[in-house]
C-alpha positions in Angstrom: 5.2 36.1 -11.0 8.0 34.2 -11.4 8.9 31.7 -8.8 11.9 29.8 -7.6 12.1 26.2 -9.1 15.3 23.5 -8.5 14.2 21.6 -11.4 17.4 20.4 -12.8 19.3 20.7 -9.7 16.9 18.5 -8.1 17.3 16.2 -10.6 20.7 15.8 -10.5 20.7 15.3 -6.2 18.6 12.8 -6.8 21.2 11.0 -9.3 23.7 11.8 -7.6 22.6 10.2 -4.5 21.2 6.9 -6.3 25.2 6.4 -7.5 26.4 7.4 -3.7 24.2 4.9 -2.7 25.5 2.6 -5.0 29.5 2.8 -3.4 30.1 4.6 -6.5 30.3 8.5 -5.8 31.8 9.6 -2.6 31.1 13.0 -3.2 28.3 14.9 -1.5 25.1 15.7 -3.6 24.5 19.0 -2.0 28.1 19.8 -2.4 27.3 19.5 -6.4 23.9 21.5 -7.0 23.9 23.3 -10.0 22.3 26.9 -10.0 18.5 26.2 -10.1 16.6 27.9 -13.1 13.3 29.5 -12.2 9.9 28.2 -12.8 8.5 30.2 -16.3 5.4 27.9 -15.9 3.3 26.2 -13.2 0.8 23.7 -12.8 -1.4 22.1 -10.1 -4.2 19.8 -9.8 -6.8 22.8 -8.5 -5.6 25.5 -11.5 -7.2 26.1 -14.9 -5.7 25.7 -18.2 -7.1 29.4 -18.8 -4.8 30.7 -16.2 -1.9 32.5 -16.5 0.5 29.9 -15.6 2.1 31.4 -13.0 2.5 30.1 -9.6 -0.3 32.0 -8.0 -2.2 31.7 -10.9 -1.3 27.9 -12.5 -2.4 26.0 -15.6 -4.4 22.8 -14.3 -2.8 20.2 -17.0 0.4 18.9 -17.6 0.0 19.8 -21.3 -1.1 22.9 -21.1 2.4 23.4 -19.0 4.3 22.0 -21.7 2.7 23.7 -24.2 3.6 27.5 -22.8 7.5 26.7 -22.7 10.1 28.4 -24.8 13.5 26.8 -25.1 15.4 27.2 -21.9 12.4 27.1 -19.8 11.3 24.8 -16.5 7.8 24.2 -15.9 6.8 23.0 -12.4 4.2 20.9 -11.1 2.5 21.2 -7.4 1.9 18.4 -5.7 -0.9 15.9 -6.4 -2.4 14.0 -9.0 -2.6 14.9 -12.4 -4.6 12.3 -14.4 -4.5 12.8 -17.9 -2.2 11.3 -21.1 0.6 14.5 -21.7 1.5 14.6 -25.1 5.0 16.8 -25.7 5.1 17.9 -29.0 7.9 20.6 -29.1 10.9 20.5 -27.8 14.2 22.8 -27.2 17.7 23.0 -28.3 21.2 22.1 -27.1 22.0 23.8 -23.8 18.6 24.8 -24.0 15.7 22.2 -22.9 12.6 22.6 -21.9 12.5 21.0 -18.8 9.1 19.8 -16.6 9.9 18.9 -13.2 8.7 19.0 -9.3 7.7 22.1 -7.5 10.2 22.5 -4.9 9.4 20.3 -1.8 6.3 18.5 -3.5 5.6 15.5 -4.9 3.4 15.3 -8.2 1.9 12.4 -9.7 1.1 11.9 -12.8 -1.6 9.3 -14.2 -1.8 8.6 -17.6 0.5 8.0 -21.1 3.3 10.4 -21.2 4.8 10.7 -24.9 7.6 12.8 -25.9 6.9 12.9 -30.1 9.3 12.9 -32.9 9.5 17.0 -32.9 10.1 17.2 -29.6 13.8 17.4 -29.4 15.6 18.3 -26.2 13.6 17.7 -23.2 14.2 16.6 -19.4 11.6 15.6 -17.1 12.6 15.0 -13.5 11.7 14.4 -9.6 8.0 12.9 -11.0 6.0 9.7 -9.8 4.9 8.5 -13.4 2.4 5.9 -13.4 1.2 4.8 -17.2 -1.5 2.5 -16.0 -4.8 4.7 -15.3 -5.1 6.1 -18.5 -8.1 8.6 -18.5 -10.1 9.1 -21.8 -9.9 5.4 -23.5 -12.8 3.7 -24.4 -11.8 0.4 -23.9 -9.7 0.6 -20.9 -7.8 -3.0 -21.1 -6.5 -2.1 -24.2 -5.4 1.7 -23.6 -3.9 0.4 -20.7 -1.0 -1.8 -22.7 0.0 1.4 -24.4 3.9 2.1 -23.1 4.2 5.2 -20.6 6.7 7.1 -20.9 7.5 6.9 -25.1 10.1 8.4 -26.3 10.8 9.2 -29.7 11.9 12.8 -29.7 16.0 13.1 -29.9 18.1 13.7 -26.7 15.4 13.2 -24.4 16.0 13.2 -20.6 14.5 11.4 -17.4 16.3 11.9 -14.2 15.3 11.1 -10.9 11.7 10.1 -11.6 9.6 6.9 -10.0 7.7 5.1 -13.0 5.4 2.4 -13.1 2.9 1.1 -15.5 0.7 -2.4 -14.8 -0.5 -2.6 -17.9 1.9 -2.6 -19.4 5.6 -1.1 -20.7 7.4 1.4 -19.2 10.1 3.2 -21.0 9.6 3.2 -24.8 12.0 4.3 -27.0 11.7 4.8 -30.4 10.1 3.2 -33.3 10.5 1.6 -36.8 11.5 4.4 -39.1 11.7 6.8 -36.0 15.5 6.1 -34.1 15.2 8.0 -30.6 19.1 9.3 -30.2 21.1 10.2 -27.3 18.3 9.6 -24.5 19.5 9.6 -21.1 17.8 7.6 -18.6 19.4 8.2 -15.0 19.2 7.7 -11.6 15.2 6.8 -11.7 13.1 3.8 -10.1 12.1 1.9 -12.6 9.5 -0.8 -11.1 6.0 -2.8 -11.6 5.6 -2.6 -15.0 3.7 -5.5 -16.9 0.9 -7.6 -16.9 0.4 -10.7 -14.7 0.3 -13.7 -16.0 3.6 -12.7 -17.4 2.6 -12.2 -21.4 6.6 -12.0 -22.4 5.9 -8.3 -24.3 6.2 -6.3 -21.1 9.8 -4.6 -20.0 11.1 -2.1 -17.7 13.1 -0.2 -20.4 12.2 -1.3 -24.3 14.8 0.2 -26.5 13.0 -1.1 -30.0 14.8 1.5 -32.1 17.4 3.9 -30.5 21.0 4.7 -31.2 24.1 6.5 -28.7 22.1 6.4 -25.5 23.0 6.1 -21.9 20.6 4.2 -19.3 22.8 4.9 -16.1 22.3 4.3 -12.4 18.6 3.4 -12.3 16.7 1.1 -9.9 14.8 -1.1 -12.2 13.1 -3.9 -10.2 10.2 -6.5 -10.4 8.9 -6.1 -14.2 7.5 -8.7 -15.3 9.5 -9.6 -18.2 12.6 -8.3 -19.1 14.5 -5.4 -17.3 15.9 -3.5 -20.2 15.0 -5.3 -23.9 17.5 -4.5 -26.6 15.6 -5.3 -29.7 15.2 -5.3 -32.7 17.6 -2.0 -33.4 19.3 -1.0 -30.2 22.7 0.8 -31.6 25.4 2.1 -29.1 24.0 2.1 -25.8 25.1 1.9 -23.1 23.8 -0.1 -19.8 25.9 1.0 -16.7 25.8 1.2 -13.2 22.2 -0.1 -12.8 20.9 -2.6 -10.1 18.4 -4.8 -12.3 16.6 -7.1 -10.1 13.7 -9.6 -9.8 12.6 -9.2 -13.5 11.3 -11.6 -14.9 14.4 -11.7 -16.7 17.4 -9.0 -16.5 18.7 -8.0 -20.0 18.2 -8.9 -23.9 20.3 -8.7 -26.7 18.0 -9.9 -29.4 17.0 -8.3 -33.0 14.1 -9.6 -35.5 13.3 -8.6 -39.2 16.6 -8.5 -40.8 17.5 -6.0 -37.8 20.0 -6.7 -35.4 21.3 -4.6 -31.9 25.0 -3.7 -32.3 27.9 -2.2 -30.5 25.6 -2.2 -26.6 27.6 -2.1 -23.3 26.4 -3.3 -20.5 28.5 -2.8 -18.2 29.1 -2.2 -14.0 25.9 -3.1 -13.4 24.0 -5.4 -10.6 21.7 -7.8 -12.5 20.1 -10.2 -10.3 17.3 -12.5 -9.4 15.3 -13.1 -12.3 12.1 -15.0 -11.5 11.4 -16.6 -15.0 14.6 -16.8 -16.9 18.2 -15.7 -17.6 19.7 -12.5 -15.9 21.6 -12.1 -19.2 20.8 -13.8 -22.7 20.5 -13.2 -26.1 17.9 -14.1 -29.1 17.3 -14.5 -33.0 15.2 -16.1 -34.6 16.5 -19.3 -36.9 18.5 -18.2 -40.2 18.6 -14.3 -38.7 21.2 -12.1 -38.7 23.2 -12.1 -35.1 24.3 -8.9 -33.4 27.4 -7.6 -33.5 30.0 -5.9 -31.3 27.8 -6.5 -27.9 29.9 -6.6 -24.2 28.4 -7.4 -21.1 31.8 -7.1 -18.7 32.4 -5.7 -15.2 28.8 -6.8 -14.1 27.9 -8.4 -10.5 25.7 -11.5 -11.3 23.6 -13.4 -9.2 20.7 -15.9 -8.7 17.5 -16.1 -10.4 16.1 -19.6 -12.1 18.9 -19.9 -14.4 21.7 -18.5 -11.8 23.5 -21.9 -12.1 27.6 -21.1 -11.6 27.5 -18.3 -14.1 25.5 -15.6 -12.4 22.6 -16.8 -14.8 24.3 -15.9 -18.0 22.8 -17.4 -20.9 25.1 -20.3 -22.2 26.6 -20.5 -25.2 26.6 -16.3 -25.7 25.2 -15.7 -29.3 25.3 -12.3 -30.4 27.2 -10.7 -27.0 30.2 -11.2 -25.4 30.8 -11.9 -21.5 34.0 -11.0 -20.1 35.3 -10.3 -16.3 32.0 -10.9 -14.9 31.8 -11.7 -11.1 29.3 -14.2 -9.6 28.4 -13.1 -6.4 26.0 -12.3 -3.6 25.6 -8.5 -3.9 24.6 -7.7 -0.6 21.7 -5.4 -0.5 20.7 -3.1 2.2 17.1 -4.5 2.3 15.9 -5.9 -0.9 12.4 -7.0 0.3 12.6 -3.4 1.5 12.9 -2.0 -2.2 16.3 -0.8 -0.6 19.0 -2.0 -3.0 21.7 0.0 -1.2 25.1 -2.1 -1.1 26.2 -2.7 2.2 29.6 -1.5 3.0 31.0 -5.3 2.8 29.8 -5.7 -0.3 31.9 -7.7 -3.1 29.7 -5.7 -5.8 31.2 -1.8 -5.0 34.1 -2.0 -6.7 32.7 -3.2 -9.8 29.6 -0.5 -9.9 30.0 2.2 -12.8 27.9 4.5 -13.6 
């Protein structure tokens, strides 16, 4: 039986509200729901992978879920915990995704390493809590807990409207030497806790190691423990926009190492802010290394953080990025000890928020 599942449509309320939220969409969310596909696949904490898959009679595992969609199809997931590392390892096609999501009206959770492989082209995952850290089935659970969750190295890969966390480690992954994730779309998720503590300088909100013409748009990404999004070594083409970055331990990274370099990256309507152990903006590479090219932070509100100083706490001299029409300014947040990063409607920071 095939039952009625607002995976994508959820998904894209949920953006769509982040960016209201923001001062930067005035339009409603409800007003601009997309037709919701059906669920072809269901999952739930209590089912058994030698089900049918259907909502009265669901797969128990994440995987298994992915594994029974076709291009085109939504699997759903009921709420509760899932504990278990999901490996996707097929993918679908443009205009045709496979898509995993929330059941309609619940909240799933899932515990353990989610990685989207090389193959697996084409896929959207939405509405989840994603927490990397309890990875089930590791021998030696302090070092299975530094692996990143969620990695991404399939091609146009999409996360909308999710909650991840990881403390053991990084968050978003995406790519690798030799393996270029393109076109991923990150948007309108929280993006929070990730890293050890004591800070070890290797953990991040968003890593983009080796990834080219992506979009990392309208996210919450708060209180990592190192940087907020890294850009390095071989981030190509990105762009950063319309994101409050906060309280990291610092906010943003152009950098390269190895001969490689990050080129051509926008960041730009963005609220970076507050970074507890360094710049909110800065740059590195090594001595005698190749410096990136072509990279624009511009339109950003800046503020605070141990190297605020008059400049919003951009690195100075800028070596490898450019920083134009910047303003430094209180942002004015609903209720950041709250987690709410809302701008208040006196806000200095709306008119420069972009998604």
């Amino acid at each position: 039986m095939t039952r009625h599942c607002p995976v994508r449509a959820a998904a894209a309320v949920m953006g769509l509200a982040l960016l209201t939220s923001l001062g930067v969409l005035s339009t409603s969310p409800e007003s601009a729901q997309p037709q919701a596909p059906a669920c072809n696949g269901v999952a739930a904490p209590g089912g058994s992978d030698s089900s049918s898959g259907t909502a009265s009679d669901p797969f128990r595992s994440v995987g298994r879920l992915a594994r029974s969609l076709s291009p085109g199809e939504s699997g759903c997931l009921r709420g509760g915990v899932f504990r278990e590392n999901v490996v996707v390892r097929s993918g679908g096609r443009a205009g045709a995704p496979i898509a995993l999501g929330a059941y309609p009206g619940e909240r799933p959770r899932l515990e353990g390493r989610l990685i989207i492989e090389g193959d697996a082209d084409f896929v959207t995952v939405t509405g989840l809590a994603l927490d990397g850290t309890a990875s089930p089935r590791c021998s030696d659970r302090s070092e299975c807990d530094v692996f990143p969750s969620p990695t991404v190295y399939g091609d146009n890969v999409t996360f909308r409207g999710n909650d991840v966390t990881h403390r053991g480690g990084i968050c978003f992954i995406l790519g690798r030497s030799g393996n270029p994730a393109v076109g991923t779309l990150i948007e309108g998720n929280r993006i929070h806790g990730c890293g050890r503590r004591p800070r070890t300088n290797h953990d991040h909100g968003i890593y983009v190691e080796s990834a080219r013409d992506g979009r990392i748009v309208g996210n919450i990404i708060y209180g990592n423990a190192d940087r907020g999004v890294q850009l390095y070594p071989s981030a190509q083409r990105m762009r950063i926009a319309g994101n409050v970055i906060d309280g990291n331990g610092q906010g943003v990274i152009f950098s390269g190492d190895g001969g490689a370099t990050s080129n051509g990256n926008v960041v730009e309507g963005n609220v970076i802010t507050n970074a507890v152990a360094g710049h909110n903006v800065l740059s590195y590479y090594p001595p005698r290394h190749p410096v990136g090219r072509g990279n624009v932070l511009r339109r950003n509100c800046l503020f605070g953080g141990a190297r605020g100083a008059d400049n919003g706490g951009v690195q100075e001299p800028q070596v490898g990025f450019a920083a134009l029409d910047n303003r430094v300014v209180e942002p004015g947040y609903t209720n950041r000890a709250a987690g709410d990063f809302r701008l208040r409607p006196d806000s200095p920071c709306l008119g420069l928020v972009r998604p």
